[in-house]
N, C-alpha and C positions, 0 to 999 in steps of 0.2 A: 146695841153693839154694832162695831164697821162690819160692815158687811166681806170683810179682809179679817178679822180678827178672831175667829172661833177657831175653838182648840181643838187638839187629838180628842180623841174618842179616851172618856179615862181622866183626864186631866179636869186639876179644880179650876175653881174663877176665877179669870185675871185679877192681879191686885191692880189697885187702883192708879187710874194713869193719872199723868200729870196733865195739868191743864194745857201748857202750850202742846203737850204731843196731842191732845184730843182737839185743841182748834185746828192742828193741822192734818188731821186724820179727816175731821171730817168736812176740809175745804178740798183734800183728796179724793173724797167720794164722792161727794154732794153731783148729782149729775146733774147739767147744763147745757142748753142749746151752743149747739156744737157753730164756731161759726168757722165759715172755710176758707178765711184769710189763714187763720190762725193754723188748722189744719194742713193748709199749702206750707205755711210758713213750718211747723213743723217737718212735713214731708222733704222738702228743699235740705234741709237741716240735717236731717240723717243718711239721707243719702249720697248727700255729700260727703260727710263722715266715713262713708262705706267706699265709697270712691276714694278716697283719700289713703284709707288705709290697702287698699288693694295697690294703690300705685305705687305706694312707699315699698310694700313690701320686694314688688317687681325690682322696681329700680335698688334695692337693697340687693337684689340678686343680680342685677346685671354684667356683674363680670365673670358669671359661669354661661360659657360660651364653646359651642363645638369646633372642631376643626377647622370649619369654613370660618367661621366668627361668628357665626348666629348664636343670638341669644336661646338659651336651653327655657329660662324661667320668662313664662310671655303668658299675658292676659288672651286667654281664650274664648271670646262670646263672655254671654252670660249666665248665669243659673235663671230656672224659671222666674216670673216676679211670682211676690206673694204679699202678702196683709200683713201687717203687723199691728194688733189692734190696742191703741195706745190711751192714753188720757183726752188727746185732742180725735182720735172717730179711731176709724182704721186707714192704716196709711200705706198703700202700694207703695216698696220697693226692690228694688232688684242687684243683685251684689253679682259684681263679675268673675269668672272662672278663669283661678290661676292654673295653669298648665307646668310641669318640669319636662321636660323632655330629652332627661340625663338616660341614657341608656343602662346604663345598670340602675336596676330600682331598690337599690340599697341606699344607691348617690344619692336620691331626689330629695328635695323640700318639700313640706306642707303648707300650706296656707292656710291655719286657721284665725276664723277672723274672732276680735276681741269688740268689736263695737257690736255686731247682730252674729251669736252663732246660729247657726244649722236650726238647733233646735228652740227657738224663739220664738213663740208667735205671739203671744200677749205680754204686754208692758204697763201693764193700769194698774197693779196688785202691787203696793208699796211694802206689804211684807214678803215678798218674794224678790223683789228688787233692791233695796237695801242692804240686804243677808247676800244677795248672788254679787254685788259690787264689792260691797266689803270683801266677801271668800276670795275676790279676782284682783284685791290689791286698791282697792279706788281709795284712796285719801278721807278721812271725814270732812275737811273745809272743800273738796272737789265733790262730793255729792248733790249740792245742789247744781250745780251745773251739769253732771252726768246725767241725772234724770229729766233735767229744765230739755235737753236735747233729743229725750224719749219719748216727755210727756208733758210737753209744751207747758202754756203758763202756771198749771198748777203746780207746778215744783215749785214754785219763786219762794212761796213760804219755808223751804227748807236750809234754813241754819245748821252752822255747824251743832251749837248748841240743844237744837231740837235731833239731830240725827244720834248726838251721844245719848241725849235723854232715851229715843228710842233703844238705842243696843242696850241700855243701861235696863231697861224697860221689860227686854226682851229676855235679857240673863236670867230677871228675876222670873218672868214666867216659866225659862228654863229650868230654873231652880226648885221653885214649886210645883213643876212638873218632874220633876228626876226623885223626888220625895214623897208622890202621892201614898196615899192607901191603895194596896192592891188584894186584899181581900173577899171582895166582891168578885173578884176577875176570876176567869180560866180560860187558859190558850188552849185551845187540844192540839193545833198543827202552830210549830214555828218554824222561822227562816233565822239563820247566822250568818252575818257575812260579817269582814273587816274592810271598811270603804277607805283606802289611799286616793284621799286629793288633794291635790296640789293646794293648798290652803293658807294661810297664813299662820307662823308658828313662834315661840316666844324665841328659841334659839335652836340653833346645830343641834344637839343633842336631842332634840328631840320628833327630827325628820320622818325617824323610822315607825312615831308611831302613827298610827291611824283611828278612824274611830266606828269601834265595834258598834252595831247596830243588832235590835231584835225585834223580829216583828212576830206578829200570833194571829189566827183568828179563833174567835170566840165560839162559842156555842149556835150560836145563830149565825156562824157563816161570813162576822164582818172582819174585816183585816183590820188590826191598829197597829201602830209603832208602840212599843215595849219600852226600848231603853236606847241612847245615842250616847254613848260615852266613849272616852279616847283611853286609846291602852295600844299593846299589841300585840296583833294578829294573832300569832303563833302562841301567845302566853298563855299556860295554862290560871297562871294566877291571873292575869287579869280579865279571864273572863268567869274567873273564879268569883273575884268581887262582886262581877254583875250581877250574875245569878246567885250569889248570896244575898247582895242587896232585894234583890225582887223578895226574895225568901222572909226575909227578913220584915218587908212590907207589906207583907201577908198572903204573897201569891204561892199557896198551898199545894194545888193539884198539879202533881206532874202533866207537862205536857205530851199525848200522844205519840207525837213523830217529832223530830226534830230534823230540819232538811239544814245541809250547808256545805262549804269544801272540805277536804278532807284533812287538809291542810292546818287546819287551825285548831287552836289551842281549845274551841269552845267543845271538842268530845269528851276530854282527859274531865275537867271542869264538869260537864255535864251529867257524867256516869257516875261522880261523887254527889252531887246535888239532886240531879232527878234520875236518878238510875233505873225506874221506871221506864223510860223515856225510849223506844225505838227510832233508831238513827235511819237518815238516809241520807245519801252521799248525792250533791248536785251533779246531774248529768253531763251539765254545759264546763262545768270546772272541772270534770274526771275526762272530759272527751278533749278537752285543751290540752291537759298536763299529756294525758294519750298521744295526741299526735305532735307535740313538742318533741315528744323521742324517736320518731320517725323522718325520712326523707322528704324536703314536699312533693316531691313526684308520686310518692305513696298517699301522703294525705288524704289528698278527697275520697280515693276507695276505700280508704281505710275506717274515713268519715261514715259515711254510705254502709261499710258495716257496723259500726259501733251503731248507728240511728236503727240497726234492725235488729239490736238489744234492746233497748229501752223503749220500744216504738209496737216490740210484738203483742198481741193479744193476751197472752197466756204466761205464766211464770215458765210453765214446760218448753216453749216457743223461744223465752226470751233467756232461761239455760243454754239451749242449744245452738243460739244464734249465738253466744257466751263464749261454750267451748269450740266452736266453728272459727268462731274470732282468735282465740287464742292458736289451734292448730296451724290456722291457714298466717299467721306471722311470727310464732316463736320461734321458728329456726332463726330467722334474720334480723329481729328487732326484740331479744327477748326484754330487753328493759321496759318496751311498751307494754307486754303484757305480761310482765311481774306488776306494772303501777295498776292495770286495769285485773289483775287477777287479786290482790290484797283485798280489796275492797268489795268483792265480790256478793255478799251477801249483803252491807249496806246501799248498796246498789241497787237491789232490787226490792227492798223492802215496802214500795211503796203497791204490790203487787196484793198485799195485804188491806190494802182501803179500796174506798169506792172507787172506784173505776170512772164517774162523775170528778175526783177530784184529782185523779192521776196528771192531770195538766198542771198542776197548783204543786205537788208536790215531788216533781221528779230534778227542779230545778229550785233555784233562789232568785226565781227572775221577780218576785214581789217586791228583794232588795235593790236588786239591779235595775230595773224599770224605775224605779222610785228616785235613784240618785245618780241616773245617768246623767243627770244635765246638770251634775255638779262636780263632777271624780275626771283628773285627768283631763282639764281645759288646756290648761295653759303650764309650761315647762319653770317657771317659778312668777312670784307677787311681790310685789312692791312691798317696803315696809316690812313690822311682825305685828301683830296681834298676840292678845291674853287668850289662852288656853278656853276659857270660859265664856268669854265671847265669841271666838269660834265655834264653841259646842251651842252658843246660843244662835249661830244664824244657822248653822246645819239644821237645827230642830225649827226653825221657822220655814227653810223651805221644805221640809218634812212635813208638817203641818200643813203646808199649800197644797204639799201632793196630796194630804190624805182624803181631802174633799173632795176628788174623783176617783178613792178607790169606790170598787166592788166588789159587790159580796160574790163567795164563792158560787160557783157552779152545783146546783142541787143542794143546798146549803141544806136541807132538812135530815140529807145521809149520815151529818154529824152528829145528831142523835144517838143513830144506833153506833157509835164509833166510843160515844161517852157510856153505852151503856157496856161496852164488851163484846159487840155481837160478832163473829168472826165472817171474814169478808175471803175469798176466795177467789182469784184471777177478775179480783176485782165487784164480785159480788156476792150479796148477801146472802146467807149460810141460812137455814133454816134450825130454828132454835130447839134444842134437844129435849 
């Protein structure tokens, strides 16, 4: 197997590839003395590219200009250099810092760049690469040359024909993965969110939706992805279907905890399906919507208290630091602490497990970490895409992430979580 091509944790064998996508897989792997024409020649190439686009974008701003006539939008220095370690070695380069220097910071522009973001550092992995162009709008006859510019002469081999094969290739693993047997399986702790990115879609109608994600980890402490389907957010039925569907595939045992926003449709759904299932409300999504309803002058204090909620030792600790919060701003902002008082007891429920996994479960940051570097790139894409092949490159770079998750923190306390043992400000109770 490419050493790019193993699956989730869960998921069956790939069906069988097609012959031209596996000569070209494994003319993609195959590692080769690296020679440093080819390497320079590469390096020249995207950095140019990088330059190119920082300049376009400036001079696209050029006629916001202050009083005197200076330019507001101006290339400031650089950002550090860095590696970007690609098919031809690793390739030093350095992208330069756009500056606004609009006085009200409402005004200002961004500069997000489309050729190298922020969060890039490896380019060698063609199922992370293909799925991350496709989602950003790249053309299929434009992908050999999108990557020919990344990852020098081994892309030559790719056709447009070889690049549909691959999507075509990828759906159906998505496919046979969205159908597996899940009877073997038990989540104890899971994460829910609803990821809006900016993706490619069949039409207008259907902007609003997003696509629901669930992740779990198992008995032994490891994280896997669950399920990646499109629906939305807020539905209770569509997250109905999900966890029917799981049900349905033989995933039997309620899960433990359930972390997510508050927001979304997957509690109503869940309290029908695993009603079992103790909720907890994500911290970082309850402490957003929090100070959304506040001044920012207030903010950071306000921050600063919320963090000595969910931050204290003790459930007694972090009551108090609760109604503290609450006193010290309902005269002035009661809206913030009706949204922060509702939820109150899902909020702290996490005061009830190990105190080892209290990092793991007071947020949804195993969803968010995981699809940061594909939600919310870019303000729209080129083109539409099929529904289905969207859902199949989100599950490819899904799949990339998951070969550096890790397993939980004291993964063995999950034991006593599956046996019932009652856990107390985070530690274990002695059994009656």
């Amino acid at each position: 197997m490419s050493k790019v091509s193993g699956a989730i944790a869960g998921s069956p064998a790939e069906p069988a590839l097609d012959p031209e996508v596996v000569a070209f897989r494994e003319q993609f792997d195959t590692a080769s003395p690296l020679d440093e024409l080819i390497r320079e020649g590469a390096r020249r190439m995207l950095q140019a590219a990088i330059d190119s686009e920082v300049e376009t974008f400036v001079a696209a701003h050029e006629g916001r200009r202050d009083e005197a006539g200076r330019r507001l939008v101006v290339k400031n220095g650089s950002l550090p250099s860095r590696e970007i370690l690609t098919g031809a070695g690793r390739i030093p380069v350095q992208q330069g810092r756009v500056r606004d220097n609009t006085p009200d910071p409402a005004g200002r522009v961004t500069f997000s760049p489309k050729v190298l973001p922020a969060y890039l550092r490896r380019t060698d992995a063609i199922e992370e690469l293909i799925p991350w162009l496709y989602l950003k709008g790249i053309s299929t006859s434009d992908f050999g040359e999108a990557l020919q510019a990344l990852v020098g002469e081994k892309a030559k081999g790719l056709s447009a024909n070889v690049v549909v094969r691959l999507k075509e290739q990828w759906s159906d693993e998505y496919g046979a993965w969205s159908q597996r047997d899940l009877s073997d399986k038990r989540y104890v702790y899971v994460w829910a969110d609803g990821i809006h990115a900016k993706v490619r879609l069949e039409d207008e109608a259907n902007r609003k939706q997003c696509f629901l994600v669930l992740m779990g980890a198992t008995a032994d402490g490891k994280k896997e992805l669950i399920a990646v389907e499109d629906g939305y957010r807020e539905s209770e039925q569509s997250w109905s279907e999900l966890l029917l569907g799981l049900k349905k595939r033989g995933l039997a045992a309620s899960p433990k905890i359930a972390v997510g926003d508050g927001a979304l449709g997957f509690w109503a759904a869940l309290r029908k399906v695993f009603p079992e299932t103790i909720e907890q409300r994500c911290w970082v999504h309850k402490t957003a919507n929090v100070l959304n309803k506040m001044p920012k002058s207030v903010q950071p204090k306000a921050k600063g208290d919320l963090h000595e909620i969910w931050q204290a030792e003790t459930k007694a600790d972090a009551d108090k630091a609760f109604d503290n919060f609450l006193e010290k701003y309902a005269a002035k902002y009661p809206g913030a602490c009706d949204c922060l008082r509702k939820d109150r007891q899902e909020l702290l429920a996490f005061y009830a497990f190990p105190a080892e996994h209290w990092q793991h479960l007071r947020t949804t940051n195993p969803i968010e970490s995981t699809f940061a570097t594909i939600r919310l790139r870019h303000r729209k894409t080129k083109g539409s895409g099929t529904r289905r092949t969207s859902l199949a490159m989100m599950f490819k770079l899904a799949q990339s992430a998951a070969r550096k998750w890790r397993r939980l923190s004291s993964h063995d306390k999950i034991t006593l979580v599956i046996e019932g043992r009652i856990f107390k400000d985070g530690i274990v109770q002695d059994a009656a």
